[in-house]
C-alpha positions, 0 to 999 in steps of 0.5 A: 611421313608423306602427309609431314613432308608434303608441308616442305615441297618448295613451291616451285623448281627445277630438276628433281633429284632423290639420292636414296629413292628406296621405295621411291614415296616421295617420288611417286607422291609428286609424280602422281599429284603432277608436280613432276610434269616437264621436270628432269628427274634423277633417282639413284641409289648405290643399291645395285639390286635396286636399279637392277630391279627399277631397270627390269621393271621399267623395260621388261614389265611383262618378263617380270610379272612371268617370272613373278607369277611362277613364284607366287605359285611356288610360295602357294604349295610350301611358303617357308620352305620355298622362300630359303630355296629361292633366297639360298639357292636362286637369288644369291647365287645368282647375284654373286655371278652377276656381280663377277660379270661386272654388275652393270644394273643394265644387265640385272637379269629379269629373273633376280628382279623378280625374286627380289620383289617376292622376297621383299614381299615375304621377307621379314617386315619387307627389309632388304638387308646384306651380310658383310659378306653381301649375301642376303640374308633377310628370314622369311616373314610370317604373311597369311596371304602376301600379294606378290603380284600386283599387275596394275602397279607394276604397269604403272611403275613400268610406264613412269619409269621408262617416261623420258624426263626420267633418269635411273643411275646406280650412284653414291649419294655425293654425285648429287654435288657434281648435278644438282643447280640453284633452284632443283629440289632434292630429297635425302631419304638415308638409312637411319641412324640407330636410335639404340644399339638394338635397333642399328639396321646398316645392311642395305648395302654391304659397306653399311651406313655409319656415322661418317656417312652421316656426316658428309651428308650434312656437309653435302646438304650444306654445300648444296643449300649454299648453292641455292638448291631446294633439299629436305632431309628425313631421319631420325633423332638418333645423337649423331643426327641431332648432333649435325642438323640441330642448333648447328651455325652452319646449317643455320647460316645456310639457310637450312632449319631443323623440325622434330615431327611425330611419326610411326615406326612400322618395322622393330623386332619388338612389336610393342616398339612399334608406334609413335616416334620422333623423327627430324625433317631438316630443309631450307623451305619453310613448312606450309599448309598442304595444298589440295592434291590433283591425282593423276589418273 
């Protein structure tokens, strides 16, 4: 989606806020081509092990790639059967204990940070995904060679993580309302709606993503637009989605419109359903030409 949504990158802001940073794309597409240089920058998610993990990385990279080596040594003698191990036996255990503590993603321990890197990493289709009880429950994928260490990347992220205009915090996407001003860019990536009940995927966090999330999204999206704030939305074309963002008053009235884009869908348990799809950009910037990209080296 990166190449779509580069056409909505307002021209100029400033504060840059991503309330669902997930793999961070978009994110890291700005950092790397400069447009965040002397930007306060805030991503925040309310997956714990997600800013747990960002957290490690960011202040301990060297910790992480130790524990990370050790695990891709293991997956090299028995795959499969070391990927439940751990999953069954390390990783939710050990999460379940970091929760009682207090789950303060400052104390997410180095070690689970890298598990959860190499679970993603051999997990099916790179998901995280919880039961109602917030276990992980994700089976192990089918990867003849998975790169589980990557020691550039993780440097790299390290140091742009630990940059000073950079802030991570573990937060529910409505906090946003109480920081974003006139003139910040925000990005809103949510857990999609299911576009049928065979693809409903609510698990990232254990309470789900459901329709009345959906929902307050699109009256936050409004009220921040009204505030004069800079915001781009991805989704789906699910009902619930189109419902809220397309031919709407309010979001008109805001100043907010509605394109449906074509993109590729990488992950469904069937893969012949895998390919071109619609999805729906929602913003109040008006799409451009993509400008030239200066990448950071």
């Amino acid at each position: 989606m990166l190449p779509v949504l580069r056409r909505y990158y307002p021209e100029s802001f400033g504060g840059y806020f991503e309330p669902f940073v997930g793999s961070g794309a978009v994110f890291f597409d700005l950092q790397n081509s400069g447009r965040l240089e002397n930007h306060a920058v805030t991503l925040s998610d309310d997956n714990a092990d997600l800013i747990g993990c960002y957290a490690r990385v960011g202040d301990s990279p060297d910790a992480v790639i130790a524990a990370l080596e050790a695990l891709a040594q293991g997956h090299t003698r028995d795959g499969r059967v070391f990927y439940l191990r751990v999953r069954d036996e390390r990783f939710n255990p050990q999460r379940a204990a970091w929760r009682e503590s207090g789950g303060d993603t400052a104390t997410y321990p180095v070690e689970l940070a890298a598990i959860l890197i190499y679970l993603n990493r051999t997990g099916y289709n790179g998901l995280f995904r919880q039961n109602a009880s917030g276990e992980y429950n994700v089976p192990p994928g089918r990867y003849d060679r998975p790169r589980i260490v990557d020691h550039a990347l993780l440097a790299a992220v390290s140091d742009v993580l630990t940059r000073p205009n950079v802030r991570l915090q573990r937060a529910p996407f409505e906090r946003v309302l109480d920081e974003a001003a006139s003139g910040d860019f925000v990005y809103f990536d949510p857990p999609y709606a299911p576009l049928s009940a065979t693809a409903n995927f609510r698990g990232y966090t254990g309470r789900g993503f459901g329709d009345a999330d959906q929902e307050r999204l699109q009256q936050i999206v409004v009220r921040l637009a009204e505030r004069g704030v800079r915001v781009l939305v991805s989704n789906s074309t699910a009902p619930v989605v189109t419902r809220l963002y397309e031919n709407n008053p309010a979001l008109e009235a805001a100043g907010v419109k509605a394109w449906r884009v074509p993109a590729r869908r990488a992950i469904n348990s069937r893969s012949e359903l895998r390919g071109p799809v619609e999805e729906l950009v929602v913003s109040n910037v008006s799409p451009g030409a993509v400008r030239p990209r200066t990448v950071l080296r």
